[in-house]
Backbone of each chain as ProteinMPNN parsed JSONL, in Angstrom:
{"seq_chain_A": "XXXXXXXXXXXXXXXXXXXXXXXXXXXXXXXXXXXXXXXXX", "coords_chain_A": {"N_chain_A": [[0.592, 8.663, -15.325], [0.93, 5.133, -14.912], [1.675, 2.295, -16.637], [0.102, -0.411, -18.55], [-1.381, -3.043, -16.513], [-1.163, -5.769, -16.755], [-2.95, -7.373, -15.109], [-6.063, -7.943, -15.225], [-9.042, -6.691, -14.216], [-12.836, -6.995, -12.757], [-15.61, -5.388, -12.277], [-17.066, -5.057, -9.519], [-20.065, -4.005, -6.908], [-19.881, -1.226, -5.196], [-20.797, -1.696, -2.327], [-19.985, -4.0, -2.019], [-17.485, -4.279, -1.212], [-14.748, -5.435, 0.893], [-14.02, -5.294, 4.26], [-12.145, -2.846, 5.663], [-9.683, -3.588, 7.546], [-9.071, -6.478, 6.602], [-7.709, -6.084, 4.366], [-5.047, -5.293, 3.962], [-4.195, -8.311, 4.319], [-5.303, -9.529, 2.669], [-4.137, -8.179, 0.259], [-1.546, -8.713, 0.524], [-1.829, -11.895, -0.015], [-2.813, -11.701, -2.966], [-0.514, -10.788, -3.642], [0.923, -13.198, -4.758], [-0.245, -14.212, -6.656], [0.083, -12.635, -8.436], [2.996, -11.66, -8.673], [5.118, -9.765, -9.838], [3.241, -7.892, -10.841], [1.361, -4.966, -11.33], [1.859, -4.883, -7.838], [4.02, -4.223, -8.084], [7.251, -5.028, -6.639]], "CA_chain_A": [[-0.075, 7.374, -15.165], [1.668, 3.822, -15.031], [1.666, 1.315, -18.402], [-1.18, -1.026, -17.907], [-0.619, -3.641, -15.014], [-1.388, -6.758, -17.008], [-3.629, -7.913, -14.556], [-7.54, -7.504, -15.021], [-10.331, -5.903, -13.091], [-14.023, -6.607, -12.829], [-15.953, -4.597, -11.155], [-18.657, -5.364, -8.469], [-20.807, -3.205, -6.334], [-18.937, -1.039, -4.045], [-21.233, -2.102, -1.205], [-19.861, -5.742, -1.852], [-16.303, -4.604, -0.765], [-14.761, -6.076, 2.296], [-14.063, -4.432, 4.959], [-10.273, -2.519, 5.502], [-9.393, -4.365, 8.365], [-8.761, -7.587, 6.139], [-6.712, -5.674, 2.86], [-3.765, -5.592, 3.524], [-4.131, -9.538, 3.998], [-5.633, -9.941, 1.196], [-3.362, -7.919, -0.852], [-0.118, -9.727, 0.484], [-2.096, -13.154, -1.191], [-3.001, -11.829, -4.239], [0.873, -10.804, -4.337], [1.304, -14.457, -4.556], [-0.727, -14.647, -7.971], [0.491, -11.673, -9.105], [4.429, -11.632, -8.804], [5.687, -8.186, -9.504], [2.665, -7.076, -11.474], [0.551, -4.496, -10.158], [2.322, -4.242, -6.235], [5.837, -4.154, -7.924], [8.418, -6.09, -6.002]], "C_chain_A": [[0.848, 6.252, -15.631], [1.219, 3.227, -16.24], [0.714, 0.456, -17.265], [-0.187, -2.661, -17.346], [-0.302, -5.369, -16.023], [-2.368, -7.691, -16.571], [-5.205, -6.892, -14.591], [-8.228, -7.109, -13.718], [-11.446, -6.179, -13.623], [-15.02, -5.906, -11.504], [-17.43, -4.955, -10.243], [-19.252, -3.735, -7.452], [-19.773, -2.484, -5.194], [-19.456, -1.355, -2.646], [-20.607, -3.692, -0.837], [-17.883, -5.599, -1.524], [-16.6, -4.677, 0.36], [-14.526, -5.032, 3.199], [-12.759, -4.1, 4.797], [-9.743, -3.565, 6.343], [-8.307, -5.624, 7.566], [-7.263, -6.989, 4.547], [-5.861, -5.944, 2.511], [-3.374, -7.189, 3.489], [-4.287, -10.094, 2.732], [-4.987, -9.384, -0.032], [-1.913, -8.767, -1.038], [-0.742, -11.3, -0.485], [-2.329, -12.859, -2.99], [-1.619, -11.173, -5.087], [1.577, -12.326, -4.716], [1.054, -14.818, -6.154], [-0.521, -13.435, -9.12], [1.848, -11.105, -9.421], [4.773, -10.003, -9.094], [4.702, -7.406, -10.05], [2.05, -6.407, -10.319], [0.928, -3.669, -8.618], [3.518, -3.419, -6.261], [6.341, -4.834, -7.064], [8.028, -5.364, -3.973]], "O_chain_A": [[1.499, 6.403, -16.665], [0.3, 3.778, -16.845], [0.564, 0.483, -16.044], [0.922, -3.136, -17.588], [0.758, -5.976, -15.87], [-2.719, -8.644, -17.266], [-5.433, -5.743, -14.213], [-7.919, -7.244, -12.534], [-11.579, -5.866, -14.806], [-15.024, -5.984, -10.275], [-18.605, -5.021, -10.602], [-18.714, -2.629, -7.496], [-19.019, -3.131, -4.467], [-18.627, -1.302, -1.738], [-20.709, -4.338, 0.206], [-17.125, -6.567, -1.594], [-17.63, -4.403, 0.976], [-14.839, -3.881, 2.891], [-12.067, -4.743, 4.008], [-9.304, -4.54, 5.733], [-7.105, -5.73, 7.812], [-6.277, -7.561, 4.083], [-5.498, -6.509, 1.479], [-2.413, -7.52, 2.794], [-3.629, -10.847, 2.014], [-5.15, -9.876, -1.149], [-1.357, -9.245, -2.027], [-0.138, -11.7, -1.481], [-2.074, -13.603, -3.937], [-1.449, -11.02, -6.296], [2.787, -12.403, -4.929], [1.835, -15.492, -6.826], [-0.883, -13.393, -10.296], [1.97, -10.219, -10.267], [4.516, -9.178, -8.217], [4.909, -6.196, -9.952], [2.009, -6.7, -9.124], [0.6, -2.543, -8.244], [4.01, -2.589, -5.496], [5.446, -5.503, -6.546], [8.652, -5.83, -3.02]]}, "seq_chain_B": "XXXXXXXXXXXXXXXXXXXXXXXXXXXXXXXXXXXXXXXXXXXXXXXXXXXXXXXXXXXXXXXXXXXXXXXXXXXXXXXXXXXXXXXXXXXXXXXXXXXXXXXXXXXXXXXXXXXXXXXXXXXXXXXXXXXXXXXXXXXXXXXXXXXXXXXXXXXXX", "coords_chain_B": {"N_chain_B": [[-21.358, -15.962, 8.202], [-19.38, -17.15, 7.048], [-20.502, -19.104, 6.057], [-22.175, -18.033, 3.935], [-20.675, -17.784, 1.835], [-19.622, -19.838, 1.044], [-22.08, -21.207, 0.445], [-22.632, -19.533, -1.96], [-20.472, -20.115, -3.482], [-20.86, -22.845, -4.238], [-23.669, -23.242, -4.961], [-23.322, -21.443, -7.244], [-22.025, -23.326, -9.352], [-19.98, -23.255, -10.486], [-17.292, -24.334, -9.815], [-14.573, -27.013, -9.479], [-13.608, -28.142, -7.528], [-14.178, -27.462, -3.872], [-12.693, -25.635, -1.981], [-12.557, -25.269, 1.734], [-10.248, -23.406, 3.906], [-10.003, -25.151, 6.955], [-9.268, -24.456, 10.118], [-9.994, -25.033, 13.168], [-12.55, -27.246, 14.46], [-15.25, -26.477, 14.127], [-15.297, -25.011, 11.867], [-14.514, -26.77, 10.237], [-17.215, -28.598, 10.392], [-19.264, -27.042, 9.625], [-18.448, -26.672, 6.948], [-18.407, -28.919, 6.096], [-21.294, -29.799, 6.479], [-22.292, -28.148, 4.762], [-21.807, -29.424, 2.05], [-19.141, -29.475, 1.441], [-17.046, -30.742, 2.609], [-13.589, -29.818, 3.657], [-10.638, -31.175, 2.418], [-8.568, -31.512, 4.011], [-7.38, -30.248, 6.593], [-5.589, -27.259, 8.303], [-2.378, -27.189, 9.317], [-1.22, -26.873, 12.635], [0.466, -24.802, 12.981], [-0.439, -22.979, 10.917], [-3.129, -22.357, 12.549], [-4.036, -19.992, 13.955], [-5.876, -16.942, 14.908], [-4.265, -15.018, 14.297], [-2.984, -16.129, 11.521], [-1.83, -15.212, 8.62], [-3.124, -14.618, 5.232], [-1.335, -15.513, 2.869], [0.426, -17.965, 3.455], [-1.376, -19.203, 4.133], [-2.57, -19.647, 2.092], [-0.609, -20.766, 0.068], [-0.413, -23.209, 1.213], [-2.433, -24.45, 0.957], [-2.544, -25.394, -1.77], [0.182, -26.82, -2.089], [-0.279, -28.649, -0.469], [-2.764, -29.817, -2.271], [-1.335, -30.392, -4.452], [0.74, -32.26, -3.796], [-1.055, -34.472, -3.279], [-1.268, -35.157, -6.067], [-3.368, -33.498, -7.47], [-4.068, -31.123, -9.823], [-5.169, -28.032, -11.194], [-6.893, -26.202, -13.815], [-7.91, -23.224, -12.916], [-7.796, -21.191, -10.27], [-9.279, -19.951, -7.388], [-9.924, -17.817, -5.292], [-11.682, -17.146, -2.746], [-12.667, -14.696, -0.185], [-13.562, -15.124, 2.993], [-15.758, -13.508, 4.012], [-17.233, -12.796, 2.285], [-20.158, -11.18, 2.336], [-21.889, -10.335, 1.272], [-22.164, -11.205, -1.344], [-23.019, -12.387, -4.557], [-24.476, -14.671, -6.92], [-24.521, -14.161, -9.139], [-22.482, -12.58, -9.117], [-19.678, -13.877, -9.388], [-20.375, -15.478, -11.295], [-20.435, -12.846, -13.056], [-17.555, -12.85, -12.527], [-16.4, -15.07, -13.791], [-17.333, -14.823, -16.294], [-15.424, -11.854, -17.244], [-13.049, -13.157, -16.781], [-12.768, -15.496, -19.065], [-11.241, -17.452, -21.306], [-8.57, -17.347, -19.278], [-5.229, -16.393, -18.474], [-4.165, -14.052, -17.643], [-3.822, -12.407, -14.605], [-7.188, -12.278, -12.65], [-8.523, -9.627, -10.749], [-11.003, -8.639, -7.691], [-12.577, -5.328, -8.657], [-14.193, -2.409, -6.944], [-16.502, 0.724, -7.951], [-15.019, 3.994, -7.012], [-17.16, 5.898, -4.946], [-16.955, 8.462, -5.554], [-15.409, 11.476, -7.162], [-12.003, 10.751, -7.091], [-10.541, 12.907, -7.353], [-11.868, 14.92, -5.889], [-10.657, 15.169, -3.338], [-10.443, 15.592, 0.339], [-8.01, 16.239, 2.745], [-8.31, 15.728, 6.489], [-8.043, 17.568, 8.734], [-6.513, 16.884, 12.575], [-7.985, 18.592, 13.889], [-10.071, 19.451, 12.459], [-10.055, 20.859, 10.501], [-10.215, 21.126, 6.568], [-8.553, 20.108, 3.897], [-7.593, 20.474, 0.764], [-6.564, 18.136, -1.033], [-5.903, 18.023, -3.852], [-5.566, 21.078, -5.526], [-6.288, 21.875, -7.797], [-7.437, 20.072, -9.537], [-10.116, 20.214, -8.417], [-12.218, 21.447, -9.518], [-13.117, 20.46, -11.715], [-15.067, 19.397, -14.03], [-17.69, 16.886, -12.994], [-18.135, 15.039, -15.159], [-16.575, 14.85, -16.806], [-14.435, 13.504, -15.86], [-12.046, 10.659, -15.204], [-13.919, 7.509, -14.178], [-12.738, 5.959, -10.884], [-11.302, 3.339, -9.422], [-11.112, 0.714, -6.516], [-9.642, -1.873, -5.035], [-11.493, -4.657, -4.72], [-11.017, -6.72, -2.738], [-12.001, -9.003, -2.027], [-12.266, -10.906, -4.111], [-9.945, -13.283, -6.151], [-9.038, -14.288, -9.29], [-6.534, -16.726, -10.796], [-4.788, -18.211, -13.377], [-3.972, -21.455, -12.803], [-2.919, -21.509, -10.307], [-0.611, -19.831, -7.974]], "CA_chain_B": [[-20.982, -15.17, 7.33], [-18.809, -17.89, 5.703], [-21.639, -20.117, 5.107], [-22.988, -17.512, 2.629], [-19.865, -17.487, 0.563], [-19.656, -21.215, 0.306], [-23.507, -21.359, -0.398], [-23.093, -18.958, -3.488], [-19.589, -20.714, -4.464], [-21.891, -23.947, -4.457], [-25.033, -22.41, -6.192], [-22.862, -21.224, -8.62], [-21.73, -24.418, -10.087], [-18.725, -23.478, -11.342], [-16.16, -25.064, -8.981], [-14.705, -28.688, -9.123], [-13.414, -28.661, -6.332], [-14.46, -25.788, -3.421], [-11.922, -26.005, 0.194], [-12.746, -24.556, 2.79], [-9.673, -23.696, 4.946], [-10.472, -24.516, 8.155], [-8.767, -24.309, 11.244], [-11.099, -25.787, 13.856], [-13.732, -28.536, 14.121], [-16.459, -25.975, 13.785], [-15.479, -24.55, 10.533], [-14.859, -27.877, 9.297], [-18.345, -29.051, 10.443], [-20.002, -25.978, 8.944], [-18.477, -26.936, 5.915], [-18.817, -30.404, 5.865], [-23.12, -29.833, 6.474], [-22.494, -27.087, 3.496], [-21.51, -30.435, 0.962], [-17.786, -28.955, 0.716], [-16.118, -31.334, 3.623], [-12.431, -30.129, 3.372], [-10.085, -32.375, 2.43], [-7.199, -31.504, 5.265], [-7.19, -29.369, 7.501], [-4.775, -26.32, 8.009], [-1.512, -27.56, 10.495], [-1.562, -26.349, 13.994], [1.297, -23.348, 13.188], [-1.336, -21.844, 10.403], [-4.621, -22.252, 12.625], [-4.866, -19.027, 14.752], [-5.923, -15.634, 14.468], [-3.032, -14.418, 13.082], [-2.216, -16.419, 10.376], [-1.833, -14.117, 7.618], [-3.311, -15.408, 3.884], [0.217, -16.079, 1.992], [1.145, -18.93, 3.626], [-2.302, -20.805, 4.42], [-2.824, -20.616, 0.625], [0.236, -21.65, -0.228], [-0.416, -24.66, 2.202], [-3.155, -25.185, 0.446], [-2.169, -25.164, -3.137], [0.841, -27.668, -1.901], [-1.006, -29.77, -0.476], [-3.37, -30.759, -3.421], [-0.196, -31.006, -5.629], [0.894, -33.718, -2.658], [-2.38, -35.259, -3.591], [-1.502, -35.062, -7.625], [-4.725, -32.97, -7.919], [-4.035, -29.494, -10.234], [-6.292, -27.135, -11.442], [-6.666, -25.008, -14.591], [-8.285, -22.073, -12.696], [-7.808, -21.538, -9.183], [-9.63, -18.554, -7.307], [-9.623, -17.257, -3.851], [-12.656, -16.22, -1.803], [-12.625, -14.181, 1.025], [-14.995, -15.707, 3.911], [-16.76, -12.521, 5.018], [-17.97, -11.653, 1.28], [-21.365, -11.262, 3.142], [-23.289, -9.98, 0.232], [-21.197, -11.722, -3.096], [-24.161, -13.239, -5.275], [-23.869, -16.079, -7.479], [-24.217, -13.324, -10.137], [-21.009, -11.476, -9.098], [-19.134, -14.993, -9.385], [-20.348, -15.926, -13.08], [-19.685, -11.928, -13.74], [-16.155, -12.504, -12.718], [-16.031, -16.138, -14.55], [-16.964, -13.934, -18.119], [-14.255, -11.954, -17.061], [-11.484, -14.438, -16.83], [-12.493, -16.203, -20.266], [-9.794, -18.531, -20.65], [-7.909, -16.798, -18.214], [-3.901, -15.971, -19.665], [-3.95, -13.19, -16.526], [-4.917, -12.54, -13.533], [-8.485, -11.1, -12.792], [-8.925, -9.169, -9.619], [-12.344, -7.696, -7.962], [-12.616, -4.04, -7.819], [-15.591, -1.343, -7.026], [-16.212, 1.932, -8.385], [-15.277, 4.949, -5.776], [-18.202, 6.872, -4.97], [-17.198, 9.887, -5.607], [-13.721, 11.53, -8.314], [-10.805, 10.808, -6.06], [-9.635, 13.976, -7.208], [-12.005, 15.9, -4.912], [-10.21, 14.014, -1.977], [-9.63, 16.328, 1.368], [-7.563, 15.692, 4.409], [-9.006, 16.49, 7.503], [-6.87, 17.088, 10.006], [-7.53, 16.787, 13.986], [-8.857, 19.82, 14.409], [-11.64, 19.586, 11.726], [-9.537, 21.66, 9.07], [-9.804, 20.554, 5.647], [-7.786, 20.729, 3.08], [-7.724, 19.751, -0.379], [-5.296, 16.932, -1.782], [-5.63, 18.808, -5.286], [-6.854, 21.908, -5.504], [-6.202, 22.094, -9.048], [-8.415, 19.18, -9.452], [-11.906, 20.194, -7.602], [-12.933, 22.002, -9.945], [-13.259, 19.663, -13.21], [-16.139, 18.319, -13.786], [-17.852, 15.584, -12.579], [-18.668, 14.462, -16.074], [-15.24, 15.152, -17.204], [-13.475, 12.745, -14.923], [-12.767, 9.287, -15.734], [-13.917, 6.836, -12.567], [-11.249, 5.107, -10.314], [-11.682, 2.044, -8.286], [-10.045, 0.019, -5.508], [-9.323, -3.116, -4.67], [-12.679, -5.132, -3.547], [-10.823, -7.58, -1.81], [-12.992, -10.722, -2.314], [-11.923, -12.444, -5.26], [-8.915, -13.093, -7.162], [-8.782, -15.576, -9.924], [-5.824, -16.876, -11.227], [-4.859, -19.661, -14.397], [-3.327, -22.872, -12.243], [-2.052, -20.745, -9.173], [0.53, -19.07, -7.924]], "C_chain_B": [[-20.285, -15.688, 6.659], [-19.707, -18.634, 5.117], [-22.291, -19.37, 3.422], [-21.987, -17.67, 1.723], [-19.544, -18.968, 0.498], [-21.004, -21.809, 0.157], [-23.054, -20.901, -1.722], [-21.449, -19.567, -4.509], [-20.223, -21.674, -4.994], [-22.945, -23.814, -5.215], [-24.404, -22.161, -7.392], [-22.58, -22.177, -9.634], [-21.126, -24.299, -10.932], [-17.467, -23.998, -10.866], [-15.881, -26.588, -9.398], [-14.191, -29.219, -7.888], [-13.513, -27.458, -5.491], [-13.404, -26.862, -2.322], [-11.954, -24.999, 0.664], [-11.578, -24.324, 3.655], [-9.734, -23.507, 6.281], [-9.361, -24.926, 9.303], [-8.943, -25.281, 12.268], [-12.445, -26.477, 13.377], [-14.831, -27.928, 13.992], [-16.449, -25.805, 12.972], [-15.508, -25.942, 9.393], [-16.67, -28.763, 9.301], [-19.093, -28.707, 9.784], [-19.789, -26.17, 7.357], [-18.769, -27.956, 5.296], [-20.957, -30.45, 5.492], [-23.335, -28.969, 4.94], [-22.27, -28.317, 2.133], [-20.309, -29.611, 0.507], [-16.923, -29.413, 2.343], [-14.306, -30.769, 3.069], [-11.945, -31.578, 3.737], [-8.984, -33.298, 3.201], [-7.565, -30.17, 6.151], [-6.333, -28.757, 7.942], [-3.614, -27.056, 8.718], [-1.511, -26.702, 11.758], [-0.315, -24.787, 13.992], [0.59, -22.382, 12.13], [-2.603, -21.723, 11.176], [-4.586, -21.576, 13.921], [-5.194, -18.213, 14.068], [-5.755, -15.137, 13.719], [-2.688, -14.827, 12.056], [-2.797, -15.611, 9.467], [-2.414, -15.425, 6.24], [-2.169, -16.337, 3.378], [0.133, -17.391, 2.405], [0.024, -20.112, 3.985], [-2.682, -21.197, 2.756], [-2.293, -20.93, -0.076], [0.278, -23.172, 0.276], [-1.181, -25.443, 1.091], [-3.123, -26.186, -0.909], [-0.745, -26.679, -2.977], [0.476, -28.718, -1.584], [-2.304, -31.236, -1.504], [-2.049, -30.816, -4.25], [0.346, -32.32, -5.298], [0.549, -35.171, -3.335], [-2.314, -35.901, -5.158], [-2.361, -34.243, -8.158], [-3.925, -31.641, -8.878], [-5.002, -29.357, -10.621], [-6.025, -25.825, -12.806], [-6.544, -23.651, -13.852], [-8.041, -22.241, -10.792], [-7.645, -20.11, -8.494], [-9.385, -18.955, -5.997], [-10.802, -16.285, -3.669], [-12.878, -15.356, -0.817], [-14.106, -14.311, 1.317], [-15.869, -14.736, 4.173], [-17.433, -11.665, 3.718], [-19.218, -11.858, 1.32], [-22.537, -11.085, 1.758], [-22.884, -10.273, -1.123], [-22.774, -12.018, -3.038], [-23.86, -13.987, -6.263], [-23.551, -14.977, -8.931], [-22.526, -12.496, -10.287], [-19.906, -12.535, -9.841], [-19.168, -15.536, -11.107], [-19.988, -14.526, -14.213], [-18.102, -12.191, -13.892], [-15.704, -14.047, -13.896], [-16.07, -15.553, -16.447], [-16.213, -13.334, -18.5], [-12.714, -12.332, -17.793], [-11.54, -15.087, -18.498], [-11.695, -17.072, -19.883], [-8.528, -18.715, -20.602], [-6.267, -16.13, -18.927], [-3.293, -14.808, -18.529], [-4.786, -13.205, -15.512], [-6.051, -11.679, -12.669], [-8.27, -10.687, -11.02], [-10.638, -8.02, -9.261], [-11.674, -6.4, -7.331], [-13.694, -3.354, -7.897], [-14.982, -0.328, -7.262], [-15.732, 3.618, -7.116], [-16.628, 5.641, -6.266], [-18.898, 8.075, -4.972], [-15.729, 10.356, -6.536], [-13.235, 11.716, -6.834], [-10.18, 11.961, -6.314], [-10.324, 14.949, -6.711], [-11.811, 15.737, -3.361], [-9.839, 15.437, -1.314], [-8.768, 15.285, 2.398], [-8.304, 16.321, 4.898], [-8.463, 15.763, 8.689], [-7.402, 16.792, 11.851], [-8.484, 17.753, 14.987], [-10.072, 20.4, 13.454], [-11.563, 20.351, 10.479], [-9.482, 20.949, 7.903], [-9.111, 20.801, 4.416], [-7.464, 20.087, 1.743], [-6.59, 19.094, -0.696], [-4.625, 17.401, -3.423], [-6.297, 19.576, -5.736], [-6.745, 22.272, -7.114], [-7.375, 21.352, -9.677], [-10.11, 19.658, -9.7], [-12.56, 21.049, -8.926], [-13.491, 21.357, -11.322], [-14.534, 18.582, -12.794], [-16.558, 17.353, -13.777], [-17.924, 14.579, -13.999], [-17.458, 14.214, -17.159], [-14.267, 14.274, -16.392], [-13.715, 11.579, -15.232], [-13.501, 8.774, -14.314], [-12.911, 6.07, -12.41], [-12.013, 3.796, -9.654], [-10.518, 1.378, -7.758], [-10.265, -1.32, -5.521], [-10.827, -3.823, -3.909], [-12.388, -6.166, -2.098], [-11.603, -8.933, -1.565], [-12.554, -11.763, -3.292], [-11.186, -12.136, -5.865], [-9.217, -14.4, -7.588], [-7.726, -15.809, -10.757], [-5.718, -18.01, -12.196], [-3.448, -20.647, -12.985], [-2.43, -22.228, -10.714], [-0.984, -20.394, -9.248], [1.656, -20.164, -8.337]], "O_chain_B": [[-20.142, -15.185, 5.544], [-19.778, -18.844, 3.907], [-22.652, -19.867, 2.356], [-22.417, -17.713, 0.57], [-19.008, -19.172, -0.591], [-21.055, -22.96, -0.277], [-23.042, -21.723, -2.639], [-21.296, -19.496, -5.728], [-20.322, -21.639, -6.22], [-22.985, -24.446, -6.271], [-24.831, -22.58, -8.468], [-22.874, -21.892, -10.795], [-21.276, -24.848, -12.023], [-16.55, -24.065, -11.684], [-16.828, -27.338, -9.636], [-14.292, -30.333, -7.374], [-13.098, -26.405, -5.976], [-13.349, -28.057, -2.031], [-11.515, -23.931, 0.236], [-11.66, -25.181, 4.535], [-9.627, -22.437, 6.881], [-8.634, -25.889, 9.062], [-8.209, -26.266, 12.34], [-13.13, -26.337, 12.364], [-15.741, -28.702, 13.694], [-17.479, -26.204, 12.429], [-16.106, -26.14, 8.336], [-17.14, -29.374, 8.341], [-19.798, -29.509, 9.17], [-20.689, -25.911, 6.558], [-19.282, -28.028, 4.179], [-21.602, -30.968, 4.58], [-24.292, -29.117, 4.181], [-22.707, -27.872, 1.071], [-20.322, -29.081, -0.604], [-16.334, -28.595, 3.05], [-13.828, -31.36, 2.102], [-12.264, -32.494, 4.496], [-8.617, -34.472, 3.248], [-8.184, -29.184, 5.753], [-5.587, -29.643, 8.359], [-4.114, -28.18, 8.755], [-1.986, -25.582, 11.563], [-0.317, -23.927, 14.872], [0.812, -21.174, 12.217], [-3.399, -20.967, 10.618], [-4.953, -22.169, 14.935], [-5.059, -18.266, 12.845], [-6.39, -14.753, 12.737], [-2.007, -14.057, 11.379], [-3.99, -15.309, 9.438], [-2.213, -16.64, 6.248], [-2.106, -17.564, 3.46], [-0.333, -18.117, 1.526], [0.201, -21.325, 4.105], [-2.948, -22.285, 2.245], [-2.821, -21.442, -1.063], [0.914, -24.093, -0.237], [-0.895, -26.491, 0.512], [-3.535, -27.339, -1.03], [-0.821, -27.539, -3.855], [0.753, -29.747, -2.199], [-2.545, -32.444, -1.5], [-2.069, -31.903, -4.827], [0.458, -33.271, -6.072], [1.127, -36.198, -3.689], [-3.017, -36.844, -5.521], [-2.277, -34.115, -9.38], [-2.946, -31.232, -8.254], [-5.871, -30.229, -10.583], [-5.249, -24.87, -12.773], [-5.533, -22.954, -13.948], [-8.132, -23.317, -10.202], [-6.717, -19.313, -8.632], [-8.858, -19.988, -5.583], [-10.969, -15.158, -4.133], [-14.079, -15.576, -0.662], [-15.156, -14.025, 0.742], [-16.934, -15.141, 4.641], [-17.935, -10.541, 3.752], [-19.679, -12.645, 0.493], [-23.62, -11.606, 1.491], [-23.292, -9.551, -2.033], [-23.547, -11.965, -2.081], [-22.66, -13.937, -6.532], [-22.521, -15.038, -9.603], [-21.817, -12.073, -11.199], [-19.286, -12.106, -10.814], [-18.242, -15.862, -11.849], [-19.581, -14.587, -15.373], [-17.442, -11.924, -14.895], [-14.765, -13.964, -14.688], [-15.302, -15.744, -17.391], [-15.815, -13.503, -19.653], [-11.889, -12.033, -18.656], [-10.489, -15.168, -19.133], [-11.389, -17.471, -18.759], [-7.699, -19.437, -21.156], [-6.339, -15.39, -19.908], [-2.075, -14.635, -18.492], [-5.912, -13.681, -15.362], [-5.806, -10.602, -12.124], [-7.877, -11.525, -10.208], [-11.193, -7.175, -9.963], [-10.906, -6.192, -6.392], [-14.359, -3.548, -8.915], [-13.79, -0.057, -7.112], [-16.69, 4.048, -6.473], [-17.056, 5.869, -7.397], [-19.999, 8.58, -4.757], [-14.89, 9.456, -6.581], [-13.657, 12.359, -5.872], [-9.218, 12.22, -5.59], [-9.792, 16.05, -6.85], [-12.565, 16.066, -2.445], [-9.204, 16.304, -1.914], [-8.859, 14.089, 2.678], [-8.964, 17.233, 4.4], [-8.367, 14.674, 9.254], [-8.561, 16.539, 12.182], [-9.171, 17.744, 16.008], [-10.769, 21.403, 13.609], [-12.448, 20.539, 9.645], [-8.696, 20.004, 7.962], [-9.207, 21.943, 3.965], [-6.986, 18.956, 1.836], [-5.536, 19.714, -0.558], [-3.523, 17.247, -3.951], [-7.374, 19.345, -6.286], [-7.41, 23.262, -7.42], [-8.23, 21.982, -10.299], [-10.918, 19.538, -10.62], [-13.79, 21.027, -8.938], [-14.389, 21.961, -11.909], [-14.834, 17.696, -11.993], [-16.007, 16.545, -14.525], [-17.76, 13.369, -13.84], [-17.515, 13.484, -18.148], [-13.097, 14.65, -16.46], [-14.825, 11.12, -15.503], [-13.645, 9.589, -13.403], [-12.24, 5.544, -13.298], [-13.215, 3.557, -9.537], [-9.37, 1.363, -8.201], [-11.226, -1.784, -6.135], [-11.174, -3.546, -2.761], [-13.004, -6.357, -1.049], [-11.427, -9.693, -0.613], [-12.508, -12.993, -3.261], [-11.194, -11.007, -6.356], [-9.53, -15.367, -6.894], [-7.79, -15.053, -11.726], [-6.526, -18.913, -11.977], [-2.351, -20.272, -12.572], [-1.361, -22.686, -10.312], [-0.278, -20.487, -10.253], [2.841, -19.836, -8.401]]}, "name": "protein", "num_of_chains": 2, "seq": "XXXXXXXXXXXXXXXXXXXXXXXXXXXXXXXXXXXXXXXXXXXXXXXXXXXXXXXXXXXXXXXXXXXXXXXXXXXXXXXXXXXXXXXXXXXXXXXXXXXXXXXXXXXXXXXXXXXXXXXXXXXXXXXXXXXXXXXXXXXXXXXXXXXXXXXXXXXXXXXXXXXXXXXXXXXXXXXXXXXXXXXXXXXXXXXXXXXXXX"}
């Protein structure tokens, strides 16, 4: 297991995730606020 | 399906400023009747389809700096979070506190990822870890993924 990311988690309902379709969009932005944590480079 | 997520940003009444980025004169209308008129509107090489996140919310984020405007906190909605509730929104604001990193949503899987099969095209399955399956359910921590709806960050990227 990896050293902890630095970046938090709260957790919501798993019915209240989005759909896949959108993810990987939404992961490239939250590489934006997240710089190497988390995705790595 | 965006209206609901700029209703419950609005209900919530923790925003000072909500934007909508819209594209076209419908989304801006829709937002405008919602009491969250953006303040610009995207440029004509981010407003199709395709434009990917990165670069419209970098637009965005540049553009109020333009303006002089900053922002301690500065989150990111995704339009199609059909069923967020204002509750999820003040969960993630308890969260954040005052902030120092950056929060992301995630849900619980609904089942230990370590009794994960493949299943191939012919209906065969086959365990991912068969070492795994057998530990009990009560014995496993829980995992979770990425919800994809909300990130909140201190003063943006």
């Amino acid at each position: 297991m990896g050293d902890a990311s630095g970046v938090r988690g709260f957790v919501l309902s798993s019915h209240k995730a989005i759909d896949t379709d959108t993810m990987s969009d939404w992961v490239a932005v939250e590489r934006m606020f997240l710089g190497s944590k988390l995705y790595g480079e | 399906m965006m209206a609901h997520t700029i209703d419950t940003a609005v209900e919530s009444g923790l925003f000072a400023k909500i934007h909508v980025s819209a594209d076209d004169q419908m989304t801006f209308d829709l937002a405008t009747a919602l009491r969250v008129q953006p303040d610009f509107m995207r440029p004509h090489e981010l407003s199709d389809d395709h434009a990917p996140l990165p670069p419209v919310a970098q637009y965005v984020l540049e553009a109020y700096s333009r303006q002089g405007m900053s922002f301690d906190e500065v989150w990111l909605l995704m339009a199609c979070c059909r069923l967020l509730e204002v509750s999820d929104l003040k969960l993630a604001e308890a969260a954040f506190g005052d902030g120092g990193s950056v929060l992301i949503a995630v849900a619980e899987y609904p089942a230990p990822i370590e009794w994960a099969y493949e299943l191939d095209d012919c209906g065969n399955l086959t365990l991912i870890d068969p070492n795994s399956v057998a530990t009990r359910f009560q014995d496993i921590e829980p995992r979770y993924f990425d919800a994809g709806s909300i990130v909140v960050g201190p003063q943006g990227p």
